[in-house]
C-alpha positions as CSV (number, residue, x, y, z in Angstrom):
1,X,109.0,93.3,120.6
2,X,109.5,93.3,124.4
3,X,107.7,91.5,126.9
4,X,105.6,93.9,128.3
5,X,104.4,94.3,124.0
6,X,103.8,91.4,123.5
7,X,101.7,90.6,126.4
8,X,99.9,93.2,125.6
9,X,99.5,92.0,122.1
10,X,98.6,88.3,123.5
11,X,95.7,89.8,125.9
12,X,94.2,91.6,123.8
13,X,93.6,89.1,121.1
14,X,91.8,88.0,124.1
15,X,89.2,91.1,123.6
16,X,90.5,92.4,127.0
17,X,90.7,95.9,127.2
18,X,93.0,98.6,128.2
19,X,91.9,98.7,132.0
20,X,91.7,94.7,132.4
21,X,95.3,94.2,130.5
22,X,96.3,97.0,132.9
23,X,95.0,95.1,135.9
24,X,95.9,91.9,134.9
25,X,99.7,93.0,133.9
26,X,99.8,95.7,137.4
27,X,100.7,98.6,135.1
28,X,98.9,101.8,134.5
29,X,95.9,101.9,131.8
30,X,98.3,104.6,130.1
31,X,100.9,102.7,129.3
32,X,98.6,99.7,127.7
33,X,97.1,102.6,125.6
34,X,100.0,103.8,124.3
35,X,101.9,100.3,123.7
36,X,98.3,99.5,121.6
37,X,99.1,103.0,119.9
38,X,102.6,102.1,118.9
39,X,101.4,98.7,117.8
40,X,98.4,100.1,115.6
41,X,101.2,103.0,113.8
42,X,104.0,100.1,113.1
43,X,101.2,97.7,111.9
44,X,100.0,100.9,109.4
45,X,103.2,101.3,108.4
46,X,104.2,98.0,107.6
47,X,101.4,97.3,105.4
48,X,102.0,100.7,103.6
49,X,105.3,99.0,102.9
50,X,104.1,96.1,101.0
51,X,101.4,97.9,99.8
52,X,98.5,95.8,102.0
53,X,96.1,98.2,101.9
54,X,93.0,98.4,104.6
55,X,89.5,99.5,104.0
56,X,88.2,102.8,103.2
57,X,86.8,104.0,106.6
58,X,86.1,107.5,105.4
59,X,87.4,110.0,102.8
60,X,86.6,113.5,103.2
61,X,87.0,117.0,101.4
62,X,86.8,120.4,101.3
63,X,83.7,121.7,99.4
64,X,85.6,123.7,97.2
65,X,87.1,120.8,95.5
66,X,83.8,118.7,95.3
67,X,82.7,121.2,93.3
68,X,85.1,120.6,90.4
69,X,83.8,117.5,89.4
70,X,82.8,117.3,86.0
71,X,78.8,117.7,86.3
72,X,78.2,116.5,82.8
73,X,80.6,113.3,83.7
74,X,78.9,110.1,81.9
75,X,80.5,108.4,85.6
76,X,77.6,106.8,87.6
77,X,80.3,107.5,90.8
78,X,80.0,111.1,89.9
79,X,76.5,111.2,89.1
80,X,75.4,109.3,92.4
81,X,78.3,111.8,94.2
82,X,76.4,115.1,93.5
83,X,72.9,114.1,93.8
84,X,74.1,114.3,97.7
85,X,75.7,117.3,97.6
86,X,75.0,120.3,99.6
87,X,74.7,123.5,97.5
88,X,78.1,125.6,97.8
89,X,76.8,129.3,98.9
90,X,80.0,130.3,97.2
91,X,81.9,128.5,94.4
92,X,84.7,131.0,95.0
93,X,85.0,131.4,99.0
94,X,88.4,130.2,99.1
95,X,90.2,132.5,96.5
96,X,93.5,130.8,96.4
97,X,93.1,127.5,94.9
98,X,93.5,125.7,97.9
99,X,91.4,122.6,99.1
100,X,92.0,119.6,101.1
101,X,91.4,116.0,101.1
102,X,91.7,113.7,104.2
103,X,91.9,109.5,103.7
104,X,91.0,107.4,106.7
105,X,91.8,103.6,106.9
106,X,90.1,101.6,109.3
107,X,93.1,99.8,111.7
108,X,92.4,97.0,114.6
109,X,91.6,97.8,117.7
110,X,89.5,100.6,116.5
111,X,91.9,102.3,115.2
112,X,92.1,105.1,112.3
113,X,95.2,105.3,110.4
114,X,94.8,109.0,108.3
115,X,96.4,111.2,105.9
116,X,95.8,114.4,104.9
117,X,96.6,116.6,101.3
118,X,96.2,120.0,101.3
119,X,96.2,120.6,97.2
120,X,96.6,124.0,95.1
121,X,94.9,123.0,92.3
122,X,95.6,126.2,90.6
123,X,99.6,125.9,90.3
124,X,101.9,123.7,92.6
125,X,99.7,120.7,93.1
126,X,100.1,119.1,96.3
127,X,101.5,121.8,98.8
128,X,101.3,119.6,102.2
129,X,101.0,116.3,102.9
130,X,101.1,114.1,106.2
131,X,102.2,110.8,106.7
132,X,99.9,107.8,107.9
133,X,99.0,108.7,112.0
134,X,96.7,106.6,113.9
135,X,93.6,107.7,116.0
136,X,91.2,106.8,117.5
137,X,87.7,107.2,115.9
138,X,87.2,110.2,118.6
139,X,90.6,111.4,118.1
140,X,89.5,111.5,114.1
141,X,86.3,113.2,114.1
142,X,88.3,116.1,116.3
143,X,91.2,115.9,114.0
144,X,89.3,116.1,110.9
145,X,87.3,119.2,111.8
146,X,90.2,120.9,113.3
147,X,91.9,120.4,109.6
148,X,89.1,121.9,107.9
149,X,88.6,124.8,110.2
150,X,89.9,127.3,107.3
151,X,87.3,126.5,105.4
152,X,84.0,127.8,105.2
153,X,81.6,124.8,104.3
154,X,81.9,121.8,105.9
155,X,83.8,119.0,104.1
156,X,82.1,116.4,101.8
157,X,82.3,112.7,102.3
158,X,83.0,111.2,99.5
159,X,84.6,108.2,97.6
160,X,87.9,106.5,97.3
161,X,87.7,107.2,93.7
162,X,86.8,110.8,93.9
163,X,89.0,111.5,97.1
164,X,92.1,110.0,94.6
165,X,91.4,112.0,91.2
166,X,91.5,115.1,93.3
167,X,94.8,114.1,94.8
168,X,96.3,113.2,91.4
169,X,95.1,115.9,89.3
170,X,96.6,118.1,91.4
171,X,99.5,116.1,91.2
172,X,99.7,115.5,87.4
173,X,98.7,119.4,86.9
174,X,101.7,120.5,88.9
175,X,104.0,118.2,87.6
176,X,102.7,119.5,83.9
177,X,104.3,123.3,85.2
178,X,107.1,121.9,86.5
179,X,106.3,121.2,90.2
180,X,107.4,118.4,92.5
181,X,105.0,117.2,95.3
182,X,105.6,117.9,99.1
183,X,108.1,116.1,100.4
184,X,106.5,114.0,102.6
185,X,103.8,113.1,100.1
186,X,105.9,109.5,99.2
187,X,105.0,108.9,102.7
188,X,101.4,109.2,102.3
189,X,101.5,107.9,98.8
190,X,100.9,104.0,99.2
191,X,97.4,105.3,101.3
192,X,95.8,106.2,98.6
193,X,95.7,102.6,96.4
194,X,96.3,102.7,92.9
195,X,94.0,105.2,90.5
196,X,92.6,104.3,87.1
197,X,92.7,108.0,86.1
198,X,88.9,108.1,85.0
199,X,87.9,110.6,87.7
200,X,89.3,114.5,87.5
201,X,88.8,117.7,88.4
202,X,89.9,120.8,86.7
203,X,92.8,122.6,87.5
204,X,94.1,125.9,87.0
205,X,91.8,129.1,87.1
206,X,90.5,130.4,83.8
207,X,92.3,128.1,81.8
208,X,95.6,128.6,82.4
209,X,97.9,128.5,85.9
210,X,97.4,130.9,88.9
211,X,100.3,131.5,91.3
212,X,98.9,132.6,94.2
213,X,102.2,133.0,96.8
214,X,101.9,131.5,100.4
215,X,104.1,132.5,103.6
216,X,106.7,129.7,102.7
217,X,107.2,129.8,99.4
218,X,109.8,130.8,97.0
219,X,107.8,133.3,94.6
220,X,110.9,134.0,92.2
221,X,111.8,130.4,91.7
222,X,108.5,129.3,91.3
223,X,107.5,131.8,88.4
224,X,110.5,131.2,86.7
225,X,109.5,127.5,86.6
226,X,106.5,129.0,85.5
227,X,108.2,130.6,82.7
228,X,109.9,128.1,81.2
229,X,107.0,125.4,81.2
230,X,104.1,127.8,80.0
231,X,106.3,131.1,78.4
232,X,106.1,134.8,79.7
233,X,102.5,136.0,79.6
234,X,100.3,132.4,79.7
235,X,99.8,132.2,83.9
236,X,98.8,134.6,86.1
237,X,100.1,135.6,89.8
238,X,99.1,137.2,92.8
239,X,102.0,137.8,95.6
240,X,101.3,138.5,99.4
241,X,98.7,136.4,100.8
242,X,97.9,135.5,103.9
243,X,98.7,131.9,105.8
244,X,96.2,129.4,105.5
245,X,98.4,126.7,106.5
246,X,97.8,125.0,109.7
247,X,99.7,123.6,112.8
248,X,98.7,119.8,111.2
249,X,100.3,121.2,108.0
């Protein structure tokens, strides 16, 4: 840590803020900001590492996916979970599978360290994943509703619980076909805690996997992975649709 750092660090324990460490130090308010910014990430980072985890701020996702929770569940979670929910006008408005599901931490300082999972619960699991970043709770509330922009309801708050049998089902679906993860989901991994596996949603469409083929994908290899895990005839595909992936993605 350099000087400048860890003055920083030593006024602000002091419950200075940016403009009076800035005064106080004769550097520009910009500069505290960002050395607090670098501070809050490494400190994220480092307690991803040792797998410190810190509390649940908020966990959101798209309405799509709240909407595959078992309703019959004997889960209180579950039960209590869509007594809130808002109707969907239409279970099927996103006709590729795709949903997402954002995690926010609560850091120091204010600060919101975030990850985001954009899952095809219908074939390849978890398609896009983001590593911890740290926000602001401003910077969040813009971030979050940027993310869900390609999506027509607005996203459901939900639980740590829910927000994590999501996640894995997708993952454990995939992995079922054949499918590995994103590769940046190890990243995000240690973000979501450890699940007990006792909430799920269904995956697949009708039973059985639907490929639906994205911009960047590799349609050939991935339905003769398809092929060899559930046989010729036992998934169905759909090539040629359009890009919902986003700049965040």
């Amino acid at each position: 840590m350099t000087e400048i750092q860890q003055q920083v660090d030593d006024l602000r324990a002091l419950n200075l803020t940016p403009k009076q460490i800035a005064r106080k130090l004769g550097i520009k308010v910009s500069d505290v900001n960002a050395v607090l910014k670098n501070q809050a990430e490494q400190t994220t980072l480092d307690k991803l590492e040792k797998g410190e985890l810190d509390p649940v701020y908020k966990c959101l996702a798209s309405d799509n996916l709240v909407h595959l929770l078992p309703k019959d569940s004997s889960d209180n979670s579950i039960k209590n979970l869509l007594d809130n929910i808002v109707p969907a006008k239409n279970n099927g408005s996103i006709e590729r599978g795709l949903g997402l599901v954002v995690i926010a931490r609560t850091v120091r300082y204010n600060q919101i360290a975030v990850c985001s999972y954009l899952l095809d619960v219908w074939c390849l699991g978890i398609k896009d994943a983001t590593e911890p970043r740290t926000l602001d709770k401003r910077e969040f509330q813009e971030f979050a509703e940027l993310l869900f922009q390609p999506f027509p309801e607005k996203p459901q708050e939900v639980s740590l619980e829910v927000a994590q049998g999501m996640i894995f089902s997708a993952y454990e679906y995939a992995q079922s076909l054949g499918f590995q993860p994103h590769k940046d989901f190890e990243k995000s991994r240690s973000h979501l805690g450890n699940w007990d596996g006792s909430i799920r949603i269904e995956c697949g469409r009708d039973g059985k996997p639907c490929y639906v083929s994205g911009p960047y994908d590799s349609p050939q290899k991935i339905m003769e992975t398809l092929k060899q895990s559930r046989g010729e005839g036992n998934f169905d595909f759909l090539i040629g649709s359009e890009p919902i992936e986003h700049d965040f993605w």
